[in-house]
Short mmCIF file of the C-alpha atoms (twelve columns), coordinates in Angstrom:
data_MODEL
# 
_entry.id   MODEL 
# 
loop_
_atom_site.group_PDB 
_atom_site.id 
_atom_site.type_symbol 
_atom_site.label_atom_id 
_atom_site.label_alt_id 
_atom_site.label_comp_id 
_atom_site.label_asym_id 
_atom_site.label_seq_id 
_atom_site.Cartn_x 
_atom_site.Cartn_y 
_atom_site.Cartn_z 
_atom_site.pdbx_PDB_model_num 
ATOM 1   C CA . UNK A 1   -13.411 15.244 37.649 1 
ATOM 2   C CA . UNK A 2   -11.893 18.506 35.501 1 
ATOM 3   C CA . UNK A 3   -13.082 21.617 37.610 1 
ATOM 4   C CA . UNK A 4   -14.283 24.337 35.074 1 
ATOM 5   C CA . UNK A 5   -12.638 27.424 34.379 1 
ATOM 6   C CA . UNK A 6   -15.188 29.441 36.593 1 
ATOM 7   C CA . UNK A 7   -14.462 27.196 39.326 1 
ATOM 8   C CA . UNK A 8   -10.732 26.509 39.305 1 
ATOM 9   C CA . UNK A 9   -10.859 30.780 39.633 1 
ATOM 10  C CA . UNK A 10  -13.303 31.275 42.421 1 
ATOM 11  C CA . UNK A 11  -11.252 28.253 44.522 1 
ATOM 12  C CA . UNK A 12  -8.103  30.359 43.542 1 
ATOM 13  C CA . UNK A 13  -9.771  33.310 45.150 1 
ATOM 14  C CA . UNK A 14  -11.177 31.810 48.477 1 
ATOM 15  C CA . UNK A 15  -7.156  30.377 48.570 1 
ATOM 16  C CA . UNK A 16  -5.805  33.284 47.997 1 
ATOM 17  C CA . UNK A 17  -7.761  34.925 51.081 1 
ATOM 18  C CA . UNK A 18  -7.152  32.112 53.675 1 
ATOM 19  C CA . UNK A 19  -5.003  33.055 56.193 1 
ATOM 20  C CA . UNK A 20  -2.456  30.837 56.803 1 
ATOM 21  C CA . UNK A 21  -1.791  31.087 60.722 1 
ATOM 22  C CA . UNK A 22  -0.735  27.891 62.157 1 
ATOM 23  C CA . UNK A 23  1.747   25.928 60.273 1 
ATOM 24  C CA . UNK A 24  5.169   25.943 60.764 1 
ATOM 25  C CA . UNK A 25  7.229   26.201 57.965 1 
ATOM 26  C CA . UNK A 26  8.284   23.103 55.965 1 
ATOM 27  C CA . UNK A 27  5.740   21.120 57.165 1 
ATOM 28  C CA . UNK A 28  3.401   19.734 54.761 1 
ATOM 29  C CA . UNK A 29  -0.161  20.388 54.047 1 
ATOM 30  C CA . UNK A 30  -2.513  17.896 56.370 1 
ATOM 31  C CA . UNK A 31  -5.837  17.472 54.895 1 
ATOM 32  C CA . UNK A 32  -6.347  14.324 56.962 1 
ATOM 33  C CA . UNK A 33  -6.202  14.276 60.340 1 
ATOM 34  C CA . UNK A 34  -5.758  10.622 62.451 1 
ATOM 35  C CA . UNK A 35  -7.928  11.441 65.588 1 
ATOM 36  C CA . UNK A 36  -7.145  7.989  66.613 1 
ATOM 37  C CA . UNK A 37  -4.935  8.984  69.345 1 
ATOM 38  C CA . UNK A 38  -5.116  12.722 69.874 1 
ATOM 39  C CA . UNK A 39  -7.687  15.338 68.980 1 
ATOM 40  C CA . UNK A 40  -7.856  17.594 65.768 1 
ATOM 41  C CA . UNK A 41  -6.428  21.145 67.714 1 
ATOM 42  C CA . UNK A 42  -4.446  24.186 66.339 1 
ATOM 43  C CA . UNK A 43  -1.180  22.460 65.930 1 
ATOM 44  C CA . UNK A 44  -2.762  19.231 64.219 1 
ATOM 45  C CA . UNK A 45  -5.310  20.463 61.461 1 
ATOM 46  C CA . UNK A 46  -4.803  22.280 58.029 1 
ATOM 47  C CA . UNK A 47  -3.364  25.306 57.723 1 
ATOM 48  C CA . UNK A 48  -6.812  27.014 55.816 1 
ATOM 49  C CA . UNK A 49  -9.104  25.349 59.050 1 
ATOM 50  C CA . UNK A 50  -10.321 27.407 61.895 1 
ATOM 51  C CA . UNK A 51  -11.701 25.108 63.898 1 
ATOM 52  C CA . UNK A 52  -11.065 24.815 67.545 1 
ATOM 53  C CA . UNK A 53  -10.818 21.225 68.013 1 
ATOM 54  C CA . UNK A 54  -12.451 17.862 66.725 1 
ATOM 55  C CA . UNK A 55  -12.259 14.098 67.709 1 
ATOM 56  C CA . UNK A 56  -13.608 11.539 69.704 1 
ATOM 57  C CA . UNK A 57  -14.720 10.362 72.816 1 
ATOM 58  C CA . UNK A 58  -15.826 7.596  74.440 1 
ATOM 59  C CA . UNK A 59  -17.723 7.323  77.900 1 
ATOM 60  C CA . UNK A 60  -17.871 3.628  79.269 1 
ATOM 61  C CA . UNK A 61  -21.114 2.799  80.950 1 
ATOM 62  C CA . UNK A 62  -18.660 0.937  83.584 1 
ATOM 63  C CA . UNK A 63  -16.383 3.401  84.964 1 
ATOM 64  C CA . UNK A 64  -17.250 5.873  82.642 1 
ATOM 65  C CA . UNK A 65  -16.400 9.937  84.027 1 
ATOM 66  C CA . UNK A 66  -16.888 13.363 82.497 1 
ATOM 67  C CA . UNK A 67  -16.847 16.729 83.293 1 
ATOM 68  C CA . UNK A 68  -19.026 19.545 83.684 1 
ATOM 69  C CA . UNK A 69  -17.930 22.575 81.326 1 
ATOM 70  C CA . UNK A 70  -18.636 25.042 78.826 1 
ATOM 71  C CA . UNK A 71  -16.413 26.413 75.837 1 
ATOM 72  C CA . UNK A 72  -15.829 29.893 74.128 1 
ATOM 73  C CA . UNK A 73  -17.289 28.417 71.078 1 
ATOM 74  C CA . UNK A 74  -20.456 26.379 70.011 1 
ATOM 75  C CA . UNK A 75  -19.638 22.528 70.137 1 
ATOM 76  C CA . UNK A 76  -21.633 19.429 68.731 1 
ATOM 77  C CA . UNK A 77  -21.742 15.797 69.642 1 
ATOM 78  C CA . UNK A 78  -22.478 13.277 66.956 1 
ATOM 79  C CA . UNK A 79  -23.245 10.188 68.768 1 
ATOM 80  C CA . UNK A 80  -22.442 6.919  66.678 1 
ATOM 81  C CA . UNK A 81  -22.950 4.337  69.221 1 
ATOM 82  C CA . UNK A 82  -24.459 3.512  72.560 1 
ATOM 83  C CA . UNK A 83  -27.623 5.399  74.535 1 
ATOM 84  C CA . UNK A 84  -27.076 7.974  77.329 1 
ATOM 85  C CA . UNK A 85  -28.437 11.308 79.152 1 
ATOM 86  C CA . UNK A 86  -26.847 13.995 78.985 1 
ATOM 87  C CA . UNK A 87  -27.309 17.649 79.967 1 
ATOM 88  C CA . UNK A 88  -27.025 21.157 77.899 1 
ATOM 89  C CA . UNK A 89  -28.760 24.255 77.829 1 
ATOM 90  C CA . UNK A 90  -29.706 23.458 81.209 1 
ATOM 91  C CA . UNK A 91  -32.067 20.425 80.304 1 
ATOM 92  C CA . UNK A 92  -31.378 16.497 80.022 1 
ATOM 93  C CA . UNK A 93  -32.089 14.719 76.908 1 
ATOM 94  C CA . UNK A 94  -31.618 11.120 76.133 1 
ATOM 95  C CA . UNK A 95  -28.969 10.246 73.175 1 
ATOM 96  C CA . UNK A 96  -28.499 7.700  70.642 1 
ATOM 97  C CA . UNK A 97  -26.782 6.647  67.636 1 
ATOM 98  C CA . UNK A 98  -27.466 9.295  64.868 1 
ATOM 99  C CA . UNK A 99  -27.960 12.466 67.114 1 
ATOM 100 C CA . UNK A 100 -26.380 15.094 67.358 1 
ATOM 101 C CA . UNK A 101 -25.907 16.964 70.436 1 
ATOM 102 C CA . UNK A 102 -26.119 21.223 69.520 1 
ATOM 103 C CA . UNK A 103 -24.353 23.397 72.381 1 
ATOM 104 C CA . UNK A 104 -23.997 27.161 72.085 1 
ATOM 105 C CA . UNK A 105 -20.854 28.726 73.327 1 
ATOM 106 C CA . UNK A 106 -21.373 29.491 77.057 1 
ATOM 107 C CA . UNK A 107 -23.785 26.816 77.879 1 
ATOM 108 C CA . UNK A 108 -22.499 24.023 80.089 1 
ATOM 109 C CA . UNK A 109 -22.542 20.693 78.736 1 
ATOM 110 C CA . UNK A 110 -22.271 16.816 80.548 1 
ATOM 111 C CA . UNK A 111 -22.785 13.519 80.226 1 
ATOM 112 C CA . UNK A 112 -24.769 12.772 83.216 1 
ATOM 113 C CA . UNK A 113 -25.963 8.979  82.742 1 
ATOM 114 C CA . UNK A 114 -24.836 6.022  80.313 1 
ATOM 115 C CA . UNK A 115 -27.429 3.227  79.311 1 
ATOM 116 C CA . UNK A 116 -24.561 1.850  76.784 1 
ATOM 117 C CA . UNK A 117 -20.827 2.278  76.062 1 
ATOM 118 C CA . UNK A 118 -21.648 6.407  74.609 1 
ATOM 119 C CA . UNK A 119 -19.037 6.864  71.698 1 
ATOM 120 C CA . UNK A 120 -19.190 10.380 69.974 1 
ATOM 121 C CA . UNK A 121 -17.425 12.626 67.700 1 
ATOM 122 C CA . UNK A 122 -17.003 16.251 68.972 1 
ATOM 123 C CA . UNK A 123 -16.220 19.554 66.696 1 
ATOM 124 C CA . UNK A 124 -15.434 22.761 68.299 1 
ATOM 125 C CA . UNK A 125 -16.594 25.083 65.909 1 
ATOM 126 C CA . UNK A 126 -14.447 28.834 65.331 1 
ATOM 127 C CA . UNK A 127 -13.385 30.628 68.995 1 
ATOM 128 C CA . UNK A 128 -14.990 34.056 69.399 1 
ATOM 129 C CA . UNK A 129 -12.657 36.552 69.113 1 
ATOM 130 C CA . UNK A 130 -10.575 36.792 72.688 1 
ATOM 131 C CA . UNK A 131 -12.093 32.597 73.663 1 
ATOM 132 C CA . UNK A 132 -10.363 30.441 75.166 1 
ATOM 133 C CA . UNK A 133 -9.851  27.010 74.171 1 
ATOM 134 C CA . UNK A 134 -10.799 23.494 75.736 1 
ATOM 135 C CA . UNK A 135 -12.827 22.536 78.781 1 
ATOM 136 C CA . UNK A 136 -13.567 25.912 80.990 1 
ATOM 137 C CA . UNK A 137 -15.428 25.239 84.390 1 
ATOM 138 C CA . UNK A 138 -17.328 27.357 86.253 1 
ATOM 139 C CA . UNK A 139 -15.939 26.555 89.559 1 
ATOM 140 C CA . UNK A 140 -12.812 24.157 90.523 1 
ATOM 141 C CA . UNK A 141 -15.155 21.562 91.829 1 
ATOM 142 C CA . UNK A 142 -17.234 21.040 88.372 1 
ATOM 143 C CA . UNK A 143 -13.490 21.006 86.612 1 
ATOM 144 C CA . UNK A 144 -13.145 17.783 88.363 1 
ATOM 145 C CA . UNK A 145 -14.269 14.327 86.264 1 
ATOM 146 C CA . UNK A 146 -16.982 13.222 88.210 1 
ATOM 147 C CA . UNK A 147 -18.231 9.263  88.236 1 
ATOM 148 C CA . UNK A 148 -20.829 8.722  85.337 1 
ATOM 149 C CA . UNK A 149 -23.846 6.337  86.469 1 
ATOM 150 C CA . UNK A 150 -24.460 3.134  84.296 1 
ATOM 151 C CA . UNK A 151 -27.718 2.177  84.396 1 
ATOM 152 C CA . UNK A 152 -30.101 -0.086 82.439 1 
ATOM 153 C CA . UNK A 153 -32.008 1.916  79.662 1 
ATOM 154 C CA . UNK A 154 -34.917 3.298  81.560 1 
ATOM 155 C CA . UNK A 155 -38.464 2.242  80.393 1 
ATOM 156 C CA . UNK A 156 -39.159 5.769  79.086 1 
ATOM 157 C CA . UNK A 157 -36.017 5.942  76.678 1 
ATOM 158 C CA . UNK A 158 -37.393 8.651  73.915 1 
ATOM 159 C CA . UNK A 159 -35.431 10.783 71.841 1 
ATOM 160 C CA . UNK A 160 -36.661 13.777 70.532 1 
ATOM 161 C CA . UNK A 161 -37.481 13.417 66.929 1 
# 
């Protein structure tokens, strides 16, 4: 579809005031990412995106694990398949297909049980200035994966609405 005049200026303008921070020179322009094998991060995304990170993940209800942690950012959790509990702002809510998962920056974050295989899509939104990026843990015990419990969905499966 033609873009109008109007338009094909005001994208030149928001273009024209992207910073371009994180592509090396001579390599092309990536507006799709393959998170396949390896996350969306810094050195995989376009050069106009901000975002911290972005992929998926996958927590088996046999021998699933996770950790514990927090990020310098806000994070979400779109869950496309399988049931689970998991914990943020300090409370545990059961997940399905179609939520998503809202964590501020600071708040820990976990998947603490797993009903069915839990596969999710994750975006780490823009670091706060001076943030770090990735897992952070607030002691070295929580930064190891711990064992996530498979259990039979529990009679009182709700989501919120």
């Amino acid at each position: 579809m033609e873009r109008l005049p109007a338009e094909r200026a005001l994208t030149a303008q928001v273009r024209a005031h992207t910073t371009i921070t994180n592509r090396p020179q001579g390599v092309p322009p990536m507006p799709v990412v393959n998170t396949s094998n390896a996350a969306m991060k810094a050195d995989r995304r376009p050069e106009w995106s901000q975002v911290t990170a972005a992929g998926r993940f996958r927590v088996p209800r046999s021998g699933g694990t996770f950790d514990r942690h927090y990020h310098d950012c806000d994070e979400y959790w779109l869950i496309y398949a399988g049931r689970a509990k998991v914990m943020t702002e300090g409370e545990e809510f059961y997940v399905g297909p179609g939520d998503i998962v809202c964590t501020r920056a600071g708040d820990e974050h976990d998947v603490v049980e797993v009903y069915e295989d839990l596969e999710a899509f994750f975006f780490e939104d823009v670091l706060f200035e001076g943030g770090r990026a990735g897992h952070l843990h607030r002691s070295p015990e929580l930064a190891e994966r711990h064992e996530v419990t498979g259990r039979d969905v529990p009679a009182g499966f709700v989501r919120r609405a």
